[in-house]
C-alpha positions as CSV (number, residue, x, y, z in Angstrom):
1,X,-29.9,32.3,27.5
2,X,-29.8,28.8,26.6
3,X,-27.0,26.2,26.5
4,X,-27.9,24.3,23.8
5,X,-25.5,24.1,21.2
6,X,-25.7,26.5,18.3
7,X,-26.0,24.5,14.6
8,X,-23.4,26.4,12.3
9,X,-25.2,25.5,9.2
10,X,-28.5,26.4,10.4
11,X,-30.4,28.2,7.1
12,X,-28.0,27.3,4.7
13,X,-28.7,23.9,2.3
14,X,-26.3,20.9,1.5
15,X,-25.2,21.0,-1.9
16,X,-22.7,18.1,-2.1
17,X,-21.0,15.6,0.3
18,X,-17.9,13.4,-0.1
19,X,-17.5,11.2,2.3
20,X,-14.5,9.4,4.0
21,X,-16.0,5.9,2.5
22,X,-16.7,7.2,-1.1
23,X,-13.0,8.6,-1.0
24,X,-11.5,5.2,0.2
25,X,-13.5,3.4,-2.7
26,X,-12.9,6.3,-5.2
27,X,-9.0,5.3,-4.5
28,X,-8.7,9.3,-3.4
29,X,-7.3,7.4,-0.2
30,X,-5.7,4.7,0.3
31,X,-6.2,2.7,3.8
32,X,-3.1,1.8,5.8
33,X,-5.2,0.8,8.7
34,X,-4.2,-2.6,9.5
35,X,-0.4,-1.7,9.2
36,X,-0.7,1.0,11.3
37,X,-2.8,-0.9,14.3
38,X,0.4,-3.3,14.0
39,X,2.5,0.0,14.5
40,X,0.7,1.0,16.9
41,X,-2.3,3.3,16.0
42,X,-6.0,2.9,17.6
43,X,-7.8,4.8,14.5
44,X,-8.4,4.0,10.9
45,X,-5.5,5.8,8.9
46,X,-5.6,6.1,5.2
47,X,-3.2,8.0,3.1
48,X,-3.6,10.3,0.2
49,X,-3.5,8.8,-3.3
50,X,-0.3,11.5,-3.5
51,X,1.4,10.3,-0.9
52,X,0.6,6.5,-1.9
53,X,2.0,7.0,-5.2
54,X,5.3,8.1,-3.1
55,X,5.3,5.0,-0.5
56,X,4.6,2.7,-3.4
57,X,8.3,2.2,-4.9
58,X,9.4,1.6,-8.5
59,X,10.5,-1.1,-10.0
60,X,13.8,0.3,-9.6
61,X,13.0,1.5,-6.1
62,X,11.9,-2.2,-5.8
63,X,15.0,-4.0,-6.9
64,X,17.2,-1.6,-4.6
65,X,15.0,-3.2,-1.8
66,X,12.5,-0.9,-1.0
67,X,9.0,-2.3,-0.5
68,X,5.7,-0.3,-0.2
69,X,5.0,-2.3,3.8
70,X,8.7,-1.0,4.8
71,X,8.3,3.0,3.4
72,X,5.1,2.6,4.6
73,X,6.2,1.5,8.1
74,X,8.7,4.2,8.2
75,X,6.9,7.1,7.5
76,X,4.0,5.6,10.3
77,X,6.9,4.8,13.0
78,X,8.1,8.8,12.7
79,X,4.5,9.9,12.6
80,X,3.7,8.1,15.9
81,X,6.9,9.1,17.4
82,X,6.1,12.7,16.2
83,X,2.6,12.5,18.0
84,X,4.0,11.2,21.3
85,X,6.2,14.0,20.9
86,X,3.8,16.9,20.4
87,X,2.4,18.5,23.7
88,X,0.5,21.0,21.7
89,X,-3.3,20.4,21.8
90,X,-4.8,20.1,18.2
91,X,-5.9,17.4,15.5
92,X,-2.6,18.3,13.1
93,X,1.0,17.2,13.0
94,X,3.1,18.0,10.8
95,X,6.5,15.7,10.4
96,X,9.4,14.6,7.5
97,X,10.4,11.3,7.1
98,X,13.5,10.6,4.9
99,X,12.4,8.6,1.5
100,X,14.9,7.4,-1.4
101,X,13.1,8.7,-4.5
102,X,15.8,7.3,-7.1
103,X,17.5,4.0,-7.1
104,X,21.2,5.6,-6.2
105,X,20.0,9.2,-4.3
106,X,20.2,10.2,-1.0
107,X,17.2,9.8,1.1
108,X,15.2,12.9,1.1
109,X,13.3,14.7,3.6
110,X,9.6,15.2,2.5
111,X,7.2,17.4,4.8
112,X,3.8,15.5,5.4
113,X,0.7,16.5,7.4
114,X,-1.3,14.1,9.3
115,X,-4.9,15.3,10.6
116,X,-7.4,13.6,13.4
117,X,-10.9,14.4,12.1
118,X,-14.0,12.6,12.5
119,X,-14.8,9.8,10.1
120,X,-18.2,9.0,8.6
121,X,-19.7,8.1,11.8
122,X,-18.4,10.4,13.7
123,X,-15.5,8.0,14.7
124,X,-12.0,9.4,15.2
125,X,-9.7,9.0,11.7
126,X,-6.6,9.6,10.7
127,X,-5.1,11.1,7.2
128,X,-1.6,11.5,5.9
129,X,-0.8,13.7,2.9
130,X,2.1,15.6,1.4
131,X,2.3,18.7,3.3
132,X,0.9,20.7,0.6
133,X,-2.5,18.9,0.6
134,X,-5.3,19.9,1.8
């Protein structure tokens, strides 16, 4: 018996890769990172190109005072607060911040998923979609 580590993909054949780095230039992502070091994150974090489209306001959103840096900041604050929270070991966390979605509505809760999964190098990263995403 050995202890060496067994290779899952051993006899099969790479047919395609997408990495983290083609996804960030392809726009698929969208990287938050230096906002969320200033709220307090140690890893890259990028968002999905879903969930951008929702922390990017409208116009109308815009004049009613939202920006994309505060919904932004928001849904990071309640996502590190959710983390600090969780004593459950595992790279997922799932958490709702409230978002306004029309000018005069009622801010709405809206389910996300964040996951901790090795970047391009190996390097611990962080992604934030809608909680349907996968």
């Amino acid at each position: 018996m050995t202890n060496e580590p067994v290779n899952p993909w051993e006899g099969y054949t790479l047919i395609h890769a997408y990495s983290r780095a083609q996804a960030l230039e392809d726009g698929v992502l969208v990287d938050v990172s230096e906002l969320a070091r200033e709220a307090g994150f140690l890893y890259p974090v990028a968002v999905t190109q879903a969930l951008y489209s929702i922390l990017d306001p409208s116009p109308d959103l815009q004049r009613a005072g939202q920006s994309f840096t505060g919904r932004a900041w928001d849904m990071l604050s309640v996502l590190r607060a959710t983390i600090r929270a969780t004593r459950a070991p595992g790279d997922e966390v799932r958490f709702a911040p409230l978002f306004i979605r029309e000018p005069e509505g009622s801010p709405e809760t809206l389910v996300l998923r964040s996951v901790c999964a090795p970047g391009d190098a190996g390097e611990p990263t962080i992604t934030v979609m809608l909680g349907w995403e996968d």
